[in-house]
Phi, psi and omega in degrees: 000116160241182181073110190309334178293331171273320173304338212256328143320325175287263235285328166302321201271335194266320170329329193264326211267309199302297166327323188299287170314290148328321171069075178271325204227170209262137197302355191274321201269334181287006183257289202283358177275322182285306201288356183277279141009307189255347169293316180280009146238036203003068156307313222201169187217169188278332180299324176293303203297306195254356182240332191314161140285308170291296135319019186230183162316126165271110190266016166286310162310276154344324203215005128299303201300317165316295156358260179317337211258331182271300149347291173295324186302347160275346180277013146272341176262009183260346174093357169308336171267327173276035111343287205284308192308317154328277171322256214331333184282328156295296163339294198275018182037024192020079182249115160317283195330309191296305171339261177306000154257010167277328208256336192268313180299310167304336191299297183316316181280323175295309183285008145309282156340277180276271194184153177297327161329281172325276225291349194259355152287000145266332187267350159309323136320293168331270130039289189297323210257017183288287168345298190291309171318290171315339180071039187243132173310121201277012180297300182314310203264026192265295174315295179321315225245256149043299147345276206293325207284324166320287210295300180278355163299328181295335243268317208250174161294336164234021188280007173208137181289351161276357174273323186286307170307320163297302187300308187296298179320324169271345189065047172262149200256191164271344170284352191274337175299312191284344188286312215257326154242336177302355178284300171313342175265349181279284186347301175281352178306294134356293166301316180285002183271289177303318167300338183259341177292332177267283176349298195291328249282346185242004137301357187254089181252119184267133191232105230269323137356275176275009176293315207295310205275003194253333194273348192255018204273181208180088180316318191292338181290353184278345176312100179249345161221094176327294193307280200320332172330305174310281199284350185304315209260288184340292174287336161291333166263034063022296227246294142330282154297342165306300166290349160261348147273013173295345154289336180289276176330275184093045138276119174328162160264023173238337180273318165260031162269298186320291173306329191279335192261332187290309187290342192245338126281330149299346178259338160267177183278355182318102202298121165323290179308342169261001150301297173300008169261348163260054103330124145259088205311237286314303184312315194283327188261356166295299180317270177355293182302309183287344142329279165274057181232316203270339171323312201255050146231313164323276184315352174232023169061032175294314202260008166256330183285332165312306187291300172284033150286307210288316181312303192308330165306317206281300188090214171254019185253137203279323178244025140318307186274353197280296161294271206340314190288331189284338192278337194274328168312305175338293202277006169258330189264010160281301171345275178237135164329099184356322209270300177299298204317307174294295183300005152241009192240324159328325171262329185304311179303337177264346182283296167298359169298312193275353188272279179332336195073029179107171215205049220286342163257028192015036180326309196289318179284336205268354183255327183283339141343262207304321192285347168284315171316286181303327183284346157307350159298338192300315215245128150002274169273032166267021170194124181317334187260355146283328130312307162344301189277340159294315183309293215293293173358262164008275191307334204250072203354086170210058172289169179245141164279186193267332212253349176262343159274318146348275187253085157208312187305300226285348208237352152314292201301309175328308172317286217295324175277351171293267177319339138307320168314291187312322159302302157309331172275341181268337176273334173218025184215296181275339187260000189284000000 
């Protein structure tokens, strides 16, 4: 790394993550002020900031989260989430704990299915109005769901966006993600069952009282406009299938997200503005800054000088190197976002691969995978669906702090990546 401009990127960035962190100034204006910051000491350029693929806004992410963020805002006026929130709560005989492992499992499998995005702009809403039934702070199962949506995200190609970005570089299917991860993440699926049973333990406070009275509740009345139910439901697996055909289609998941808001609103009555008013811009322009602020650490080649730090270390011992990447993915995509950080650390992992002579369980993409993916649980910002979920947190006054999110990610992340070693070593070292 040379040159005042990569030093002053750094300095730009960790200012802003200290202001995140503290919460002297609110995380919106501190993202766009740092991306403010790096265009006026040319870290980066608006051609960089706004047209790059690598290095710019990703706005296939940004105009997903929209997509989807309009869509649910109409499935809410259909009463479909105080549906599910009924139900579940009756399932779970509305016992907290039972709650949040019914909430941690759907969470896991839909984002397995869709993206850690999506589901947890659907199951979030849930979420809150469960809570409320219950009279509990919806912070726990919020983290608990965020938690879940990371974890199960690792299981398919396309359920976390940095698997999409590996799987091209390697030329990995989607049967190759379920052979190889999806077992481990139904594992952790579990652990995180039991870790939030321990974490949470003095939130699952039973109210013996209103259970009685949640129990005598009757789901189908929450139903308030059957038809948009329909076209609601209708256009989302719509939507849904659009994204699991997506090697066939070859459609972006922000182009069928888009079509899919689009669609769904030309067939309802719905007003376009009071869609976009359940938009969570703050969120959306968060992402935006924080694109660019790590674009210009791309760009002034701080995060290619880290990754080739990190090779140069690895050498040629394969499950030397195997940890290192997974531990070191953790700890940079707690950092910096999961999603540029794999796209600059993919060809370098592929440059070892081919320095190794080849990688025949592709063990080396299966550690950056997973350290990347799991490690966005450590930090706030180390994965787009803890942002989400703070955004909507927010909006619905139950905010999270960074440091409250914090430490429940670092001792997740910790587990789950400990029990990824042992799995990779036991899967492709010791038992091959």
């Amino acid at each position: 790394m040379s040159g005042w401009q990569s030093w002053a990127a750094v300095a730009v960035f960790a200012g802003v993550y200290i202001l995140i962190i503290a919460e002297w100034i609110h995380r919106v204006a501190a993202a766009l002020g740092g991306a403010a910051l790096m265009l006026a000491i040319g870290a980066t350029d608006d051609t960089s900031a706004f047209y790059s693929d690598e290095t710019g806004i990703d706005w296939n992410v940004i105009f997903l989260l929209l997509g989807m963020m309009m869509i649910v805002g109409v499935l809410k006026r259909t009463g479909l989430f105080e549906y599910l929130a009924i139900w579940s709560v009756k399932k779970a005989k509305a016992k907290p704990f039972r709650v949040m492992a019914m909430l941690i499992v759907i969470t896991a499998v839909a984002s397995a299915l869709l993206d850690n995005v999506t589901t947890v702009l659907l199951v979030a809403p849930v979420t809150l109005l469960v809570c409320d039934r219950l009279k509990l702070s919806p912070v726990p199962f919020l983290l608990a769901e965020v938690f879940a949506s990371n974890i199960g995200g690792t299981a398919t190609l396309v359920g976390d966006p940095p698997n999409i970005i590996i799987a091209s570089r390697a030329g990995l299917t989607f049967n190759d993600f379920l052979v190889h991860l999806a077992p481990l993440a139904a594992v952790l699926t579990i652990v995180l069952v039991l870790l939030c049973r321990l974490m949470f333990a003095k939130h699952f406070v039973y109210d013996e009282k209103r259970a009685a009275e949640i129990m005598e509740l009757r789901e189908r009345e929450a139903i308030k406009e059957p038809r948009l139910l329909i076209q609601g439901l209708s256009v989302l697996t719509l939507v849904v299938a659009g994204f699991v055909l997506h090697p066939v289609l070859h459609y972006a998941p922000s182009v069928v997200a888009l079509l899919g808001a689009g669609l769904l609103i030309a067939i309802s009555k719905v007003e376009t503005g009071e869609v976009l008013g359940e938009v969570e811009w703050p969120t959306l322009a968060f992402f935006a800054g924080l694109f660019v602020m790590v674009g210009a650490l791309i760009e002034t080649g701080v995060i290619a000088e880290l990754a080739s730090s990190l090779a140069d270390v690895i050498g040629g011992a394969q499950l030397g190197g195997t940890m290192l990447l997974l531990g070191g993915s953790a700890v940079l995509s707690g950092i910096v976002d999961n999603i540029p950080y794999v796209a600059t650390m993919a060809p370098i992992t592929s440059e070892l691969v081919t320095d190794m002579g080849g990688d025949p369980d592709q063990v080396m993409w299966w550690a950056l995978a997973l350290g990347a993916d799991l490690g966005g649980n450590a930090t706030a910002i180390g994965a787009s669906a803890n942002v989400v979920v703070l955004g909507i947190a927010e909006r619905n006054r139950h905010p999270i702090t960074f440091w409250q999110f914090t430490k429940y990610g670092l001792v997740v992340t910790a587990v789950t990546i400990a029990i990824s070693a042992l799995y990779l070593w036991l899967r492709y070292f010791a038992l091959a």
